[in-house]
N, C-alpha and C positions, 0 to 999 in steps of 0.2 A: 504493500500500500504506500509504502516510501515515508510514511510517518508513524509517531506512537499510538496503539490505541487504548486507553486505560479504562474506557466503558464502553460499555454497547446498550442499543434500545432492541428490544426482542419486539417481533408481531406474532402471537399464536394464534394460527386460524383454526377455531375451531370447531369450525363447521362439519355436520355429519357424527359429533358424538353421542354416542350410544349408549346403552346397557354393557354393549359388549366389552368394552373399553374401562368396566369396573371391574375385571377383574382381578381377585385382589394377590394372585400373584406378581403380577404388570405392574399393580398401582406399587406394590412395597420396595418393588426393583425402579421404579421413578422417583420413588419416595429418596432411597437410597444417593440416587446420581444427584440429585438434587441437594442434598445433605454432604454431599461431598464437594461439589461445588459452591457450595456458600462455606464452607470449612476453611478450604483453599483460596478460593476468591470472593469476597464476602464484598468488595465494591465493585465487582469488575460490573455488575448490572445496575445499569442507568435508569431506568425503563423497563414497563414491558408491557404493552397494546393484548389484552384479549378482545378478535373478533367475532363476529357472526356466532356469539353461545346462545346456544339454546338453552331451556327451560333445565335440562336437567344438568346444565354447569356448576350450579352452586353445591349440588351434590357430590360433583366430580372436585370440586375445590378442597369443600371440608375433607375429605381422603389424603389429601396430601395437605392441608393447611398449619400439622404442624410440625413438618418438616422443615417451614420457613421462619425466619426471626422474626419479630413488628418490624423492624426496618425493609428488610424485603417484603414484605405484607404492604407496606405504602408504598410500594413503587410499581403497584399492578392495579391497572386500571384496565375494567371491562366497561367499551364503549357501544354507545347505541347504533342506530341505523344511518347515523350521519361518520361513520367510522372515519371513511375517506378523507374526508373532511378536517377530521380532527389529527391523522396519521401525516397530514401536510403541514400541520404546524409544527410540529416536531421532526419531521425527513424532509432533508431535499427534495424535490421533484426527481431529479436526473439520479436520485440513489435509491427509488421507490419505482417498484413494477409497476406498469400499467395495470394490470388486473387490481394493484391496490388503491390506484389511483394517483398515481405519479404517471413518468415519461418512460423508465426506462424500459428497455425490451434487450432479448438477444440480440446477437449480430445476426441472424437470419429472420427479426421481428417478433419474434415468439413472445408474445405480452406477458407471458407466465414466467421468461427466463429460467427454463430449465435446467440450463447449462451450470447456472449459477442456485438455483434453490432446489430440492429434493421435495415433487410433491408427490406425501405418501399417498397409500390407496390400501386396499384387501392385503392381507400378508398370502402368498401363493403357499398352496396347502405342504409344497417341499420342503418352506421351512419351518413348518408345525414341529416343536419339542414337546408336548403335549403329555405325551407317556412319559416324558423325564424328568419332568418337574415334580419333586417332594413337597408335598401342603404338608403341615403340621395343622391338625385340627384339635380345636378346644374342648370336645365331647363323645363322647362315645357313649352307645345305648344297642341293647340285643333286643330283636323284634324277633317273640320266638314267630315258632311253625303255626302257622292258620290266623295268625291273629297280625296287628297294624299297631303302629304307636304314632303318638298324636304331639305336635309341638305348637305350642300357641303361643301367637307373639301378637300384644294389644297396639295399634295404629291410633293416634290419637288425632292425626289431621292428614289431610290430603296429600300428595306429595312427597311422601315418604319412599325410600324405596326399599325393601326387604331382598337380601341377598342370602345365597347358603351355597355352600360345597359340602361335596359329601363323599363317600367311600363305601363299598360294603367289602367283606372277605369273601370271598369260598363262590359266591354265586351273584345272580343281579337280584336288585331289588326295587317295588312298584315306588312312585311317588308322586304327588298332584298335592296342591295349594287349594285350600275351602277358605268359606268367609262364614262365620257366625258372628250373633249379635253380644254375648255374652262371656266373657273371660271364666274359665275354671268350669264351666260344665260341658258334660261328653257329649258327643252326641255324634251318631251314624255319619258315615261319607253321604250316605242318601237324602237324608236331613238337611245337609250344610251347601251351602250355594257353591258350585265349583266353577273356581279362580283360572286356573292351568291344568289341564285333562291331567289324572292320574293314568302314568303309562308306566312298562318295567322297564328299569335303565342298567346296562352292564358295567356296573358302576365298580364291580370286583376289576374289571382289566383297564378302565377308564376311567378315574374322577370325575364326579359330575358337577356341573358348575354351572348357576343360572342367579336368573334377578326378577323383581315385578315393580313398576311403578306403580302403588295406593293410591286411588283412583279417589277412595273415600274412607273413612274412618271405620273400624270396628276392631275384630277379632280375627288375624289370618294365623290356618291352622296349616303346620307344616306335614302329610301324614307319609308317614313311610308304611308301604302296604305288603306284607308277607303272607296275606291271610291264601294264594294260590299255593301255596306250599307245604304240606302234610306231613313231611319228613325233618325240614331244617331249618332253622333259627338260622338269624340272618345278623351278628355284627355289623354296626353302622360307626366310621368317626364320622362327624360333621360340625361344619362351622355356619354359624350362623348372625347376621346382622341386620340391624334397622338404622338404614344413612339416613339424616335429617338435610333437608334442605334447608340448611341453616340462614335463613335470611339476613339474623343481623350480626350474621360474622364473616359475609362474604366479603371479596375485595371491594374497592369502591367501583361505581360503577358512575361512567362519562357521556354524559349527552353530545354535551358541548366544548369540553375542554380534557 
């Protein structure tokens, strides 16, 4: 660059994020780089521009929000629909993509400048680790032979999202999400309003790993179903969480500045 650079301003676009992207081995190995880089370089960030977040950003925040200090905490601003607008006060034109709404492009126009930024996409299933990654889970519970065990987790407002991974030994095992009205009493699969079909998962050769957005408050029942099984009881570890969309701990958020 022919001169020093002792800070930088970051833009994360974060357009397109997902359920899937909470994963929470992903999130701990980000958490990680991130913690190691504020260790190391604790001013080298000037800035940092989140754009285009969706509704379940603030969720995706609080997961990683305390791997940062308050001082990195105040240098992250999620901007509104006038983004462009506001990434021009802060970048030159001529050092800002056109797609972000600057000048520059590649030398063959490419408004994206690929040559110069890596835009990700789907990770190609080649390089799935999937089988090799060790979860450590918080729990473990035996579902004997014929019969299902019930985890109930109370939602107190909308927005919430509920996460779980899970493991069996020796065989697979059934699993689906219900909704009832009331915390602490039983009540039938048939009884209870179903959330995510109960299906069986080969959860003994593959960890199983999912999420739901709470759509509304009540009682989501986590059940694990063995009652097809006559002969074997079914060890389970699993982990299990409820992300809050923490409203008033998110980063600040810029309309106009």
């Amino acid at each position: 660059l022919g001169r020093n650079v002792e800070s930088i301003t970051m833009i994360y676009d974060v357009e397109g994020l997902g359920l899937k992207h909470l994963w929470k081995p992903a999130i701990d190995t980000y958490g990680e780089i991130l913690q190691t880089f504020e260790d190391n370089y604790p001013e080298a960030l000037k800035r940092l521009f989140v754009i285009k977040a969706p509704k379940l950003f603030p969720v995706a925040f609080n997961l990683i929000r305390h791997f940062l200090c308050e001082n990195t905490r105040q240098k992250i601003s999620v901007l509104g629909a006038n983004w462009q607008e506001v990434l021009l006060k802060h970048i030159d034109e001529e050092e800002l993509p056109v797609i972000y709404g600057g000048k520059l492009t590649d030398p063959d126009g490419d408004p994206c400048c690929r040559t110069r930024i890596n835009h990700v996409g789907p990770v190609p299933p080649s390089y799935y680790v999937r089988d090799h990654v060790k979860v450590d889970y918080e729990h473990c519970i035996t579902v004997s032979r014929g019969s299902s065990q019930q985890l109930d987790y109370e939602i107190l407002f909308p927005g919430c999202v509920l996460r779980w991974q899970f493991a069996s030994e020796g065989a697979d095992i059934g699993f689906g999400v219900f909704l009832k009205a009331k915390k602490g009493e039983w009540k039938k699969a048939s009884e209870m309003q179903e959330v995510i079909l109960s299906q069986r998962f080969n959860s003994h050769l593959v960890p199983e790993d999912g999420s739901l957005t709470c759509e509304r408050p009540g009682v989501y029942v986590l059940r694990f179903d063995n009652t097809y099984s006559i002969f074997q009881a079914k060890r389970i570890s699993y982990t299990v969480e409820v992300l809050l969309p923490d409203r008033f701990q998110s980063p600040q958020t810029n309309g106009d500045s």
